[in-house]
C-alpha positions as CSV (number, residue, x, y, z in Angstrom):
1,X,-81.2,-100.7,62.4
2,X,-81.5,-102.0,58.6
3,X,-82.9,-99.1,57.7
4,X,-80.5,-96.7,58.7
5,X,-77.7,-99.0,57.7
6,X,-79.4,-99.1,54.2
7,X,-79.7,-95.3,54.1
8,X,-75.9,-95.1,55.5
9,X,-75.1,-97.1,52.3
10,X,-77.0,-95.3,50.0
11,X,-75.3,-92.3,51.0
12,X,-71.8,-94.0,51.2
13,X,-73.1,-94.4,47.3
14,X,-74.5,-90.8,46.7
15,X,-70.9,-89.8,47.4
16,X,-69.0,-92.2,45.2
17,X,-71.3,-91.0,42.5
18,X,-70.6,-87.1,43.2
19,X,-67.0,-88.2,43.3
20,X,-67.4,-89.7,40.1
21,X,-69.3,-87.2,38.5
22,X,-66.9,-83.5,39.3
23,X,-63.7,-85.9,38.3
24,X,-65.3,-86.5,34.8
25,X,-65.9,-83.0,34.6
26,X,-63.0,-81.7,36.2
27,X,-60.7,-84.6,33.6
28,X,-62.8,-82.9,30.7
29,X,-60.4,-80.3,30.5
30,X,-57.6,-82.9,30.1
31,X,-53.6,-81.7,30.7
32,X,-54.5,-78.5,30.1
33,X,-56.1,-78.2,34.0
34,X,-53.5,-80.4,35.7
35,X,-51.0,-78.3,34.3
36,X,-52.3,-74.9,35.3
37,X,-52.8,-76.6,38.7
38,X,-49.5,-77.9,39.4
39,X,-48.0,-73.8,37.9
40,X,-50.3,-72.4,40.7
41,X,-48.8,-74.8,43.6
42,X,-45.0,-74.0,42.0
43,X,-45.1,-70.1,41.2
44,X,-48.3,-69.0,43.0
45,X,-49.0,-66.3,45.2
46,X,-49.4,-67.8,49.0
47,X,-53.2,-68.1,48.6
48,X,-53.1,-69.6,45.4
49,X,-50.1,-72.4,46.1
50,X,-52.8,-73.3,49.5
51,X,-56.1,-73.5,46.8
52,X,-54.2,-75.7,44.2
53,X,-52.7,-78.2,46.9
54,X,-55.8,-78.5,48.0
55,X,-57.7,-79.1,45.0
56,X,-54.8,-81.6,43.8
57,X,-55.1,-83.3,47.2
58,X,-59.5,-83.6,46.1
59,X,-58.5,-84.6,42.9
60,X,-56.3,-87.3,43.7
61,X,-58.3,-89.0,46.6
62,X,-61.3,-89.3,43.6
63,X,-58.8,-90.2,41.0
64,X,-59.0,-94.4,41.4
65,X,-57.8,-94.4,38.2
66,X,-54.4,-92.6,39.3
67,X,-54.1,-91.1,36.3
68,X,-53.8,-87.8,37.8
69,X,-50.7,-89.0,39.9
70,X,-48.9,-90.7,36.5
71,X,-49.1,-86.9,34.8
72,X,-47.4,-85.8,38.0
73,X,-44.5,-88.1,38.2
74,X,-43.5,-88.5,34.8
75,X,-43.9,-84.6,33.7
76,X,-41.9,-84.1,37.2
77,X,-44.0,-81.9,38.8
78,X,-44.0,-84.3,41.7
79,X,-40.3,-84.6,42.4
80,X,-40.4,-80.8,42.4
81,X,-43.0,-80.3,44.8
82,X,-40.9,-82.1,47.3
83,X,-37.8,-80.6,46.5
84,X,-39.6,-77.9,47.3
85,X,-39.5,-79.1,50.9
86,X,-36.1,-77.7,50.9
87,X,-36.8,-73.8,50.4
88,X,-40.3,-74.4,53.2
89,X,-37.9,-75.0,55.6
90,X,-35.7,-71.1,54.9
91,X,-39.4,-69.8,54.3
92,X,-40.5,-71.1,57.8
93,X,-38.1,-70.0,59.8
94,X,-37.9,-66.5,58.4
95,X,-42.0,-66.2,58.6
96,X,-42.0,-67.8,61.8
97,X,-39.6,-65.4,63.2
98,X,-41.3,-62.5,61.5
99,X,-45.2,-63.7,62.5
100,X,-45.1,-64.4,58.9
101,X,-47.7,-67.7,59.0
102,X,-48.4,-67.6,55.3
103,X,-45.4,-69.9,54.7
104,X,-46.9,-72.4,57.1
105,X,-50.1,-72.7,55.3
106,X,-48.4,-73.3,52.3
107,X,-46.3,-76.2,54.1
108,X,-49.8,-77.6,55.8
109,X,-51.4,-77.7,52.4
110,X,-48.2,-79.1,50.9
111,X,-47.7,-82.2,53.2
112,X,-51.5,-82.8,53.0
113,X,-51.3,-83.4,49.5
114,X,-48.4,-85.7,49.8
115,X,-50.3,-87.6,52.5
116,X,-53.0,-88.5,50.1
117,X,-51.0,-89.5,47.5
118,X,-48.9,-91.8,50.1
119,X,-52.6,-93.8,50.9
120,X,-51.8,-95.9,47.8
121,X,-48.5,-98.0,47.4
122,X,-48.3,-96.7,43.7
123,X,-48.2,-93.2,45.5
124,X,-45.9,-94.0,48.6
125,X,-43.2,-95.4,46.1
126,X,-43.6,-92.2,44.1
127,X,-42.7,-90.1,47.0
128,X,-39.8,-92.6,48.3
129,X,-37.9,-92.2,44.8
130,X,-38.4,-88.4,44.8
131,X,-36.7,-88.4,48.3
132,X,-39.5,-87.2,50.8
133,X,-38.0,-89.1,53.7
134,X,-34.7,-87.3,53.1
135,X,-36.3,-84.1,52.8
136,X,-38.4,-84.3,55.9
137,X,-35.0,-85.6,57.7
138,X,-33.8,-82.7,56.8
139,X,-36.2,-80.3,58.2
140,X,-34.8,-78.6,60.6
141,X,-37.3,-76.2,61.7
142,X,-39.0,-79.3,63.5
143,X,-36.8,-79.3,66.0
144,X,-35.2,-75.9,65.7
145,X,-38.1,-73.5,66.1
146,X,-37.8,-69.6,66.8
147,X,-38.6,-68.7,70.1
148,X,-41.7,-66.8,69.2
149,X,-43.7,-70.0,67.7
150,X,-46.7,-71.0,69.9
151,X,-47.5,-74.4,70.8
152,X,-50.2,-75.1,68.0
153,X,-47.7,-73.4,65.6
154,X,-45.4,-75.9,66.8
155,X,-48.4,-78.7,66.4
156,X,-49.2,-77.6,62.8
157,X,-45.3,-77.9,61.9
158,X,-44.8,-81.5,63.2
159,X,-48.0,-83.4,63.0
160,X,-48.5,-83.2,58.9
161,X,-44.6,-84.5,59.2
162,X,-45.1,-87.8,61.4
163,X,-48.2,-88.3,59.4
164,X,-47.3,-88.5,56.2
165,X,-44.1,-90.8,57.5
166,X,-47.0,-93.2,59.1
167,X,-49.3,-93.6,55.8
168,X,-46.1,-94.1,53.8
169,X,-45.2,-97.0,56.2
170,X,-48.8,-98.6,56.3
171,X,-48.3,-98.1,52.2
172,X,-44.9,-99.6,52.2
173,X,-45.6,-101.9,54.2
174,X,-42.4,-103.2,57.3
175,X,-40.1,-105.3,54.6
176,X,-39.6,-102.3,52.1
177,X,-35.8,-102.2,52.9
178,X,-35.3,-98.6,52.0
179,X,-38.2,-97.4,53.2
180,X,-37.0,-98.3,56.7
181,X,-33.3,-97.2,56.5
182,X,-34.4,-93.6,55.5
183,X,-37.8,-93.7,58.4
184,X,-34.6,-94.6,61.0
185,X,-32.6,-92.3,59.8
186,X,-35.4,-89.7,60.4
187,X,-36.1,-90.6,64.2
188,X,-32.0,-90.3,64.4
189,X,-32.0,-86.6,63.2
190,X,-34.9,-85.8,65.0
191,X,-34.5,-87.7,68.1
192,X,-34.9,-85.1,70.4
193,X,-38.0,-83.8,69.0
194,X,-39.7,-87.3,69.4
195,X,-38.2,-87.9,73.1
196,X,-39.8,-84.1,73.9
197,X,-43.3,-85.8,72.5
198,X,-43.1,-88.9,74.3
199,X,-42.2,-86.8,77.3
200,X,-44.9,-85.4,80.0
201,X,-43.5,-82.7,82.1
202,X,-44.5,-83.0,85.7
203,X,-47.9,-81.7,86.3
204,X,-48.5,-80.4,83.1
205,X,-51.5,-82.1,81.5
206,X,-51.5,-83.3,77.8
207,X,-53.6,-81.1,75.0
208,X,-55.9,-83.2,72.3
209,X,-52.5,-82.0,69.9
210,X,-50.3,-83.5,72.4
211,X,-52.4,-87.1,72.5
212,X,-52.2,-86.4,68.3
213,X,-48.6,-86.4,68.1
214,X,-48.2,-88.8,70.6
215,X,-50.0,-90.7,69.0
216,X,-48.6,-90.5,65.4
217,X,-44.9,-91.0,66.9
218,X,-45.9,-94.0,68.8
219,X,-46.7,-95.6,65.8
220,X,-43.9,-95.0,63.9
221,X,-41.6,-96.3,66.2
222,X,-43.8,-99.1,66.5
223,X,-43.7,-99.8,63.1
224,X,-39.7,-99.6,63.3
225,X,-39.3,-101.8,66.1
226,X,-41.5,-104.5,63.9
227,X,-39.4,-103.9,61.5
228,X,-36.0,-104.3,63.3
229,X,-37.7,-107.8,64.8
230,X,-38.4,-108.8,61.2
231,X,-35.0,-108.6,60.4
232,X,-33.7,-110.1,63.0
233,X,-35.9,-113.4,62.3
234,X,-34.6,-113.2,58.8
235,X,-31.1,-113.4,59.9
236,X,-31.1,-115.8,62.3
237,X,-33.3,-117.7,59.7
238,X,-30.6,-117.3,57.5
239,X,-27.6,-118.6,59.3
240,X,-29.6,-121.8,59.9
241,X,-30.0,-122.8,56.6
């Protein structure tokens, strides 16, 4: 058992050390590559915009440092990547309707690199003050699908959503004032949506997606109601003094 816990840290190690080793190589190149990156995700071709989210998204989760994340926010590339969220949602539902799913990659890819950048607190306030709760509350192709979109079309459009609304809140953390007025605000504009997930119809037996959003849901709501509670105790804690 020591053994292969020692070889499960070595490797744990190994990792760390590649990690290390491509983000000294890949900073070698200085502004020059995180600006030709962040061009690709704004003006690229569909394919492109997928690859440079993606490598952003690498880049970031090796990048302890977060010096990747300070070139995004202050040059502004960040607050116009989820700005951006605006225009996905017109570019959804046309390519939805159309069996275009090019724009959904591109939103997939998107949300995932805002998901890594909400696992710091440095990174989850970043995306607060560019206004990706109020962006995602106003998406209304989460709960206003075309009639051709399948079910794991459906999946791939709501899970990235719920989850990048979870890591912000285990950032945040459940006192972070604004943080929960725009998360309620939300679950009020999509309210339907989340009753629909919470929802079994009869007979019908739940998918591995289903348990996934389920479960993603569930814990924002959780995290709400603890929030709600804590406020509660702070009032009444209040009015006794």
């Amino acid at each position: 058992d020591t053994t292969h816990l020692n070889m499960g840290f070595s490797l744990a190690q190994g990792y760390q050390l590649v990690d290390r080793d491509c983000l000294a190589v890949l900073c070698s190149y200085g502004d020059m590559l995180i600006e030709s990156l962040c061009k690709d995700a704004s003006k690229g071709h569909a394919v492109t915009k997928i690859l440079a989210f993606s490598l952003l998204s690498i880049i970031l989760g090796a990048d302890s440092y977060q010096n990747w994340l300070k070139h995004l926010t202050s040059k502004g590339y960040l607050k116009h990547f989820v700005e951006s969220v605006c225009q996905d949602n017109q570019n959804l539902l046309l390519g939805l309707s159309t069996d275009n799913i090019k724009p959904l990659f591109i939103y997939e890819a998107k949300l995932s690199f805002f998901i890594q950048i909400a696992q710091t607190d440095v990174g989850a306030n970043a995306l607060l003050e560019s206004g990706i709760v109020s962006r995602l509350t106003e998406l209304t192709i989460l709960h206003q699908l075309p009639l051709s979109t399948d079910l794991y079309q459906q999946h791939q459009l709501v899970l990235p959503a719920f989850t990048l609304l979870t890591s912000l809140m285990t950032s945040l953390g459940n006192k972070h004032v604004v943080a929960n007025r725009e998360v309620s605000h939300f679950v009020c504009a999509h309210s339907e949506l989340i009753s629909g997930i919470l929802k079994t119809a009869p007979g019908v037996e739940r998918t591995k997606h289903d348990y996934e959003e389920l479960n993603v849901v569930t814990c924002l709501l959780a995290w709400q109601r603890s929030n709600q509670q804590q406020m509660v105790r702070e009032f009444y804690k209040s009015c006794s003094i």
